[in-house]
C-alpha positions in Angstrom: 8.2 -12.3 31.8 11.3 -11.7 29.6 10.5 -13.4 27.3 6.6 -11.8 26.3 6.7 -10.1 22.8 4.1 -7.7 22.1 3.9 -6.9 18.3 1.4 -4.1 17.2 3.1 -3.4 13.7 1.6 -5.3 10.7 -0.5 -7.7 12.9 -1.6 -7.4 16.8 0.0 -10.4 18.7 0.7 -10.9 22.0 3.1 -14.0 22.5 4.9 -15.8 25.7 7.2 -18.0 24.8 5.7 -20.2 21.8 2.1 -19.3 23.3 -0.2 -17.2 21.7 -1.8 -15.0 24.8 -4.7 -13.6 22.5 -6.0 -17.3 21.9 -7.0 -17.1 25.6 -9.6 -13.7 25.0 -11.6 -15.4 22.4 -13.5 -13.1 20.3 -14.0 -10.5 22.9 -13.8 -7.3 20.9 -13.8 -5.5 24.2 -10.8 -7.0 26.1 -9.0 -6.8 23.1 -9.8 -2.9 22.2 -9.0 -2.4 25.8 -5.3 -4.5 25.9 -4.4 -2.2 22.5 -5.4 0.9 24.0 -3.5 0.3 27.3 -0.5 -1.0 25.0 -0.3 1.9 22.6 -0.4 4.6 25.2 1.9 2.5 27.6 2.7 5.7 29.3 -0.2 7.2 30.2 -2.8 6.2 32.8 -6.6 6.6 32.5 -9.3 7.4 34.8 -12.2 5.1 34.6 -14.3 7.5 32.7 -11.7 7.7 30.0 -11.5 3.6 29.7 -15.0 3.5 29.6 -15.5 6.7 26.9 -13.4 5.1 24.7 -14.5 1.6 24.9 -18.2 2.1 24.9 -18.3 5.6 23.4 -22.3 6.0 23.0 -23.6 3.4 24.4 -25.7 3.4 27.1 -25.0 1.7 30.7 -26.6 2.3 34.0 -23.2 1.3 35.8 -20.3 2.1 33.8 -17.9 2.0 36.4 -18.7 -1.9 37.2 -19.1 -2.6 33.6 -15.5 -1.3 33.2 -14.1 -3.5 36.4 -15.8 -6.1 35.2 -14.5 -6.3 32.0 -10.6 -6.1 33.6 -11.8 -8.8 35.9 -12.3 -11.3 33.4 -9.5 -10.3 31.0 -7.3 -10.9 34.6 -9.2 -13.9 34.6 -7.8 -14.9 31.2 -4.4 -14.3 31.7 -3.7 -15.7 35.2 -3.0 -19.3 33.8 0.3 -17.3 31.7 1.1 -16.3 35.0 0.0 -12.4 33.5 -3.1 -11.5 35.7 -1.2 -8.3 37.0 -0.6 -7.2 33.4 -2.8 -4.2 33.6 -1.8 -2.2 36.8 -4.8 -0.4 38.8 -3.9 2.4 41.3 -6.0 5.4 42.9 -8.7 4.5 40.5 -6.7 4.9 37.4 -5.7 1.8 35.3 -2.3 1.2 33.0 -0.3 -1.2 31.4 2.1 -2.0 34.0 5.2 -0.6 32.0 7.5 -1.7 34.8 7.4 -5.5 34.4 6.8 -5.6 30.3 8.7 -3.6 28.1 9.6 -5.6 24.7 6.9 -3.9 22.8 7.6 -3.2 19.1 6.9 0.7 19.1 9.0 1.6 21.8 11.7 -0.4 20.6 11.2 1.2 16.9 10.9 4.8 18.6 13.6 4.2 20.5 16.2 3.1 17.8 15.1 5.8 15.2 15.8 9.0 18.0 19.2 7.0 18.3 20.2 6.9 14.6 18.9 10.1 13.6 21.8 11.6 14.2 24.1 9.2 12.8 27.0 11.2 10.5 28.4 7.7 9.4 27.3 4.6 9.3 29.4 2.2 10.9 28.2 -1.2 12.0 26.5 -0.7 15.1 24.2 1.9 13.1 23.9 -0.4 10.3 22.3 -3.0 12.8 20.4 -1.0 14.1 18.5 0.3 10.8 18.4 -3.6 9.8 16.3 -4.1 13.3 14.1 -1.3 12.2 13.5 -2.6 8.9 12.5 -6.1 10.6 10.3 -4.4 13.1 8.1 -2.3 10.8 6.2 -5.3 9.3 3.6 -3.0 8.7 1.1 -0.2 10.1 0.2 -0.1 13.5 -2.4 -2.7 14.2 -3.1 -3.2 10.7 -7.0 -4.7 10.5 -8.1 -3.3 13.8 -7.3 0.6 11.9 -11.2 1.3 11.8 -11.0 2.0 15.3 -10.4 6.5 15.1 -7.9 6.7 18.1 -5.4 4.5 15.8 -5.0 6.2 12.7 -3.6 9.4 13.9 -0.5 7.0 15.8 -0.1 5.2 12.6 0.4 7.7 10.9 3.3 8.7 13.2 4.9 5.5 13.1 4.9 5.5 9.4 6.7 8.4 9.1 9.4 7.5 11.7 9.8 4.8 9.7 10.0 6.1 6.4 12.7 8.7 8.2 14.7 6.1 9.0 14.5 4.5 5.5 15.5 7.8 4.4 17.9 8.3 6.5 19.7 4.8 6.0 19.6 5.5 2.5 21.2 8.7 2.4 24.4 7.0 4.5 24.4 4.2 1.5 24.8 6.6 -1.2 27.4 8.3 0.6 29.2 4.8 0.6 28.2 3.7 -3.1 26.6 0.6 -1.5 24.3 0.9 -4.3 22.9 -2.7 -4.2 22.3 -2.2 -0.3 20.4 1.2 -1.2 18.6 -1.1 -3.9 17.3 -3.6 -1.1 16.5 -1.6 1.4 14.8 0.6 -1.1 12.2 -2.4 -1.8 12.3 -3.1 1.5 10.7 0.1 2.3 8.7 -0.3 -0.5 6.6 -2.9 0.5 5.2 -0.6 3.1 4.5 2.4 1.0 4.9 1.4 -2.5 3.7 5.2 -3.6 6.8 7.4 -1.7 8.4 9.3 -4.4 11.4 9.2 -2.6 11.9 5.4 -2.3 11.2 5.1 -6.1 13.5 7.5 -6.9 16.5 5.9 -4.5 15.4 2.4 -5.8 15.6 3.8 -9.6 18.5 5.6 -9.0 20.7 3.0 -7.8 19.3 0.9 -10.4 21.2 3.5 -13.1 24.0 3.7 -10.9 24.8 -0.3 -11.0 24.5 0.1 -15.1 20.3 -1.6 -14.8 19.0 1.0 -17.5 16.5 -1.3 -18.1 15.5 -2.8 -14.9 15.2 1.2 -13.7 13.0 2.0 -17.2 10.5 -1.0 -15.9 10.5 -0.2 -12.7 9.8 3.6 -14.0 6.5 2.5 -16.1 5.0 0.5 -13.1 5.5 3.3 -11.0 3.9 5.8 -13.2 1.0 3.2 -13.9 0.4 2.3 -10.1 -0.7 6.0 -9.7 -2.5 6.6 -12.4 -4.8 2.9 -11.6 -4.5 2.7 -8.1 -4.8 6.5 -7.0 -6.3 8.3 -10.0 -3.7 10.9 -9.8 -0.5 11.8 -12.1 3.0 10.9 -10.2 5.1 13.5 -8.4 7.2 16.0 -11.2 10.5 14.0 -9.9 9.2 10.9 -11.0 7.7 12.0 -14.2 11.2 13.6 -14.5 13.2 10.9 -14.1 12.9 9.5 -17.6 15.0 12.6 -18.5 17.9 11.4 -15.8 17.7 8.0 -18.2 18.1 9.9 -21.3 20.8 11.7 -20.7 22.6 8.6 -19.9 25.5 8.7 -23.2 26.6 6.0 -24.5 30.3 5.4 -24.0 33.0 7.6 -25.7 34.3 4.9 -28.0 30.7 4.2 -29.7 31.1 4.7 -33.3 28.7 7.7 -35.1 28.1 4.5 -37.4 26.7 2.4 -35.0 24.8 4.8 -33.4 23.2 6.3 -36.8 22.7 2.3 -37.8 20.8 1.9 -34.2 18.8 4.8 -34.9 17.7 3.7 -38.0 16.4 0.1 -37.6 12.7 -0.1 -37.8 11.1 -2.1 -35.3 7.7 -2.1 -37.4 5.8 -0.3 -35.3 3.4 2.0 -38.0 1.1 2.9 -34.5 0.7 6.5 -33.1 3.6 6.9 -30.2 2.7 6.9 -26.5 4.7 8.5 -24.2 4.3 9.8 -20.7 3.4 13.1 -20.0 6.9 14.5 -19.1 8.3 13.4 -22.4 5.2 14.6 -24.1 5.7 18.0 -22.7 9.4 18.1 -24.8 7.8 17.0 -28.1 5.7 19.9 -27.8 8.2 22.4 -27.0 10.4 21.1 -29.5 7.7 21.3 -32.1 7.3 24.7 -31.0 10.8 25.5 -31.7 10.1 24.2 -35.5 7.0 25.7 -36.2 8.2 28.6 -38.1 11.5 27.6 -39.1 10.2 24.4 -41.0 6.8 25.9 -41.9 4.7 22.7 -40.0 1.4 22.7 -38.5 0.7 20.5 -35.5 -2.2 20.6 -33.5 -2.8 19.9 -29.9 -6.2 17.5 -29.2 -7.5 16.7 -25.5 -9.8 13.7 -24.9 -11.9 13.6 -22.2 -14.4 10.5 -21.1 -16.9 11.6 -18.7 -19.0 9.5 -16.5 -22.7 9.7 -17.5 -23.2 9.3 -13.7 -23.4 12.4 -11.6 -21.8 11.1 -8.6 -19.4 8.3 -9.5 -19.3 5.5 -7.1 -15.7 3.3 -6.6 -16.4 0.9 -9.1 -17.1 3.9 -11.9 -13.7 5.3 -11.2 -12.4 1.2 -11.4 -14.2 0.7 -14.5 -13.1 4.4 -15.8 -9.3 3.2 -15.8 -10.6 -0.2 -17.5 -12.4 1.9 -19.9 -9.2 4.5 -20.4 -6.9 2.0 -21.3 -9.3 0.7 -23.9 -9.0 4.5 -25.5 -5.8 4.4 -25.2 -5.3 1.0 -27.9 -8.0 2.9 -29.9 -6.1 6.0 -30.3 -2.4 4.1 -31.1 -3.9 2.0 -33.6 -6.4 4.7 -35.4 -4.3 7.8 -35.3 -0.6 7.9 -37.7 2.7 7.1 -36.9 3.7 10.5 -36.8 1.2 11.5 -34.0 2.1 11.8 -30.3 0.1 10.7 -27.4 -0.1 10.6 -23.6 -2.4 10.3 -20.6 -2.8 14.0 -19.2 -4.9 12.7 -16.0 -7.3 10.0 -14.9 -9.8 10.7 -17.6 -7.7 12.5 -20.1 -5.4 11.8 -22.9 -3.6 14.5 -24.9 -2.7 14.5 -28.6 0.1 16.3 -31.0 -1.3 15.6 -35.2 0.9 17.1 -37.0 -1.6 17.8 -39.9 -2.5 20.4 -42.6 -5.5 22.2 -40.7 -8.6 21.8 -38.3 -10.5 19.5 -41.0 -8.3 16.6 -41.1 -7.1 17.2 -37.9 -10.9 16.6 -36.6 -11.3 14.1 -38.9 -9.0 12.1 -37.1 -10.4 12.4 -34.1 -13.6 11.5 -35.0 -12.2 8.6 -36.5 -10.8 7.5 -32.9 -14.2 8.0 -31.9 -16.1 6.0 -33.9 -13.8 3.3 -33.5 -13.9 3.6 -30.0 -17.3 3.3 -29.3 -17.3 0.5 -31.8 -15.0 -1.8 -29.6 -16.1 -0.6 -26.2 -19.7 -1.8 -25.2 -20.2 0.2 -22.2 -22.6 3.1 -21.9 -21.7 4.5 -18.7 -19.1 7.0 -20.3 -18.8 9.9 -23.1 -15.7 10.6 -25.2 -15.2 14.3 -25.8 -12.4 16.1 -27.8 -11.2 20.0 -28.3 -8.4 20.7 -31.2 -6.7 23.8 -32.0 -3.5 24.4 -33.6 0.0 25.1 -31.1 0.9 28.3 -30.8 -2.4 30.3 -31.2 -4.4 31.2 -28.6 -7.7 31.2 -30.1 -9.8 29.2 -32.9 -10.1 26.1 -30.8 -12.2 23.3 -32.8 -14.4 22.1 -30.3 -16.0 18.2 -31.2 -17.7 17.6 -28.5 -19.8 15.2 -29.3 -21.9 12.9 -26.9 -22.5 9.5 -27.9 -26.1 9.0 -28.8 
């Protein structure tokens, strides 16, 4: 019996050697709901009315008690030619998974590790190998394709954050050795379970920096910021909008000539399109144009862009075709507005501008430019482009263009 392995992380599998137990159950949604409910709370034992609440739930039976005992008969019945008929353990009318003769069940060996290395000051190799194991054990959440199921998602959730503790953790006692191309594996390790934690895309990008992979940690920057904005509709955390700033203030070494620098600065890559940034760099162009209004006698003006659904309740695929039809607005606006001019998604439907420009008239006109040419190359009427200008540093006269498309 040794040798069963019970896997309820990624996938449910139940295996005995190189035989796959749950081949034997068929398609019986029943014995299987009942084998991952015994499994999960391995601990606990339940009454027959709690077996039978959760399996059935509101269905109606005449006899639940015999529905219940038969449905353990034939599972028993199943799993007698693997020699595991007594796998589910009935005593004083309560039934359990009988945790005495199996115990090498993913969960409890992933519990079990993490409130060992918790508490780890410094790793050493018997801590190392056993964050590795956790890292191979977490293939994913628990019972992944059978979450419908109510009961399951509160538990998963508590395994995914034990393991993303132990990532952490791991991670932490890394940096403290400069491993920094460990912290970079283990980073996308974790990643590939929750490729959204701020945390993990901060350690991978900042190991990235810290083995001299500016650029790889400027890529991986973008695709983050981009993955939240398509996939979840919302803007990053601040610390990952603010690590573009950790980049920049990267210097170049000591021995760089002003010359070469000043000749770097210079070349022109011939780009003559509007500039499009993210919103935490966008944010210091417009305090630093604050700083210069008066002192170098400029006007710029601040624009907001909106594109509203003309559907009052947006479905899924309106907020799938909104992002399509965002990024559309977004060539129209770096190819119709000036070099000069600043741009940067604000949200899921927004985009905010900087013109620097002489006053509201050819500030507007601008903007109505971008919207004639916008709903000249994008053939979809399920959405309205708004705007609203007004000049930086005043608190009133906003131009409002409004406009719905007719």
């Amino acid at each position: 019996m040794s040798n069963l392995e019970v896997c309820l992380l990624g996938r449910f599998e139940i295996t005995l050697g190189d035989q796959n137990i749950l081949s034997a159950l068929g398609n019986s949604k029943k014995k299987i709901a009942l084998l991952q409910y015994l499994l999960v709370n391995k601990n606990t034992p339940f009454t027959n009315f709690n077996l039978f609440e959760h399996l059935w739930g509101d269905e109606d039976s005449t006899n639940p008690e015999s529905a219940l005992k038969t449905l353990v008969s034939r599972l028993r019945k199943d799993l007698k030619p693997y020699g595991l008929s007594d796998i589910i353990s009935t005593s004083h009318g309560v039934y359990q998974w009988n945790e005495n003769v199996y115990d090498n069940i993913d969960i409890y060996r992933l519990e079990s590790l993490v409130k060992e290395l918790m508490n780890v000051k410094v790793l050493d190799d018997a801590s190392e190998q056993g964050f590795e194991t956790i890292l191979s054990l977490y293939k994913g959440d628990l019972l992944l394709g059978y979450d419908t199921e109510s009961w399951i998602v509160p538990r998963s959730m508590y395994y995914h954050e034990m393991f993303l503790r132990a990532a952490y953790k791991y991670l932490t006692l890394l940096s403290d050795k400069k491993r920094y191309e460990d912290v970079m594996r283990v980073s996308r390790r974790a990643l590939e379970i929750d490729k959204f934690d701020s945390r993990l895309n901060l350690e991978l990008m900042n190991s990235m920096v810290q083995l001299g992979m500016k650029s790889e940690a400027m890529n991986h920057y973008n695709y983050t910021v981009n993955l939240h904005y398509t996939q979840l509709g919302t803007r990053p955390s601040e610390d990952i909008l603010d690590f573009y700033k950790t980049l920049i203030k990267i210097e170049h070494s000591s021995e760089t000539a002003l010359e070469a620098v000043s000749r770097d600065l210079e070349k022109d890559d011939g780009d003559k399109t509007a500039f499009v940034c993210d919103y935490s760099i966008f944010k210091d162009i417009y305090k630093i144009n604050m700083r210069n209004l008066q002192r170098l006698g400029i006007t710029v003006f601040l624009g907001v862009l909106t594109l509203s659904s003309t559907n009052p309740e947006p479905t899924d695929a309106d907020l799938l075709l909104l992002d399509k039809v965002m990024g559309m607005l977004q060539a129209t606006l770096k190819f119709n507005l000036r070099k000069g001019d600043t741009i940067s998604r604000y949200s899921p439907s927004q985009f905010v501008v900087l013109l620097p420009t002489h006053n509201h008239n050819t500030g507007s006109l601008a903007l109505e430019r971008v919207k004639s040419a916008f709903y000249k190359n994008c053939s979809i009427p399920d959405f309205i482009l708004t705007y609203k200008l007004t000049p930086i540093g005043y608190n009133n006269g906003a131009y409002d263009g409004s406009q719905y498309r007719k």
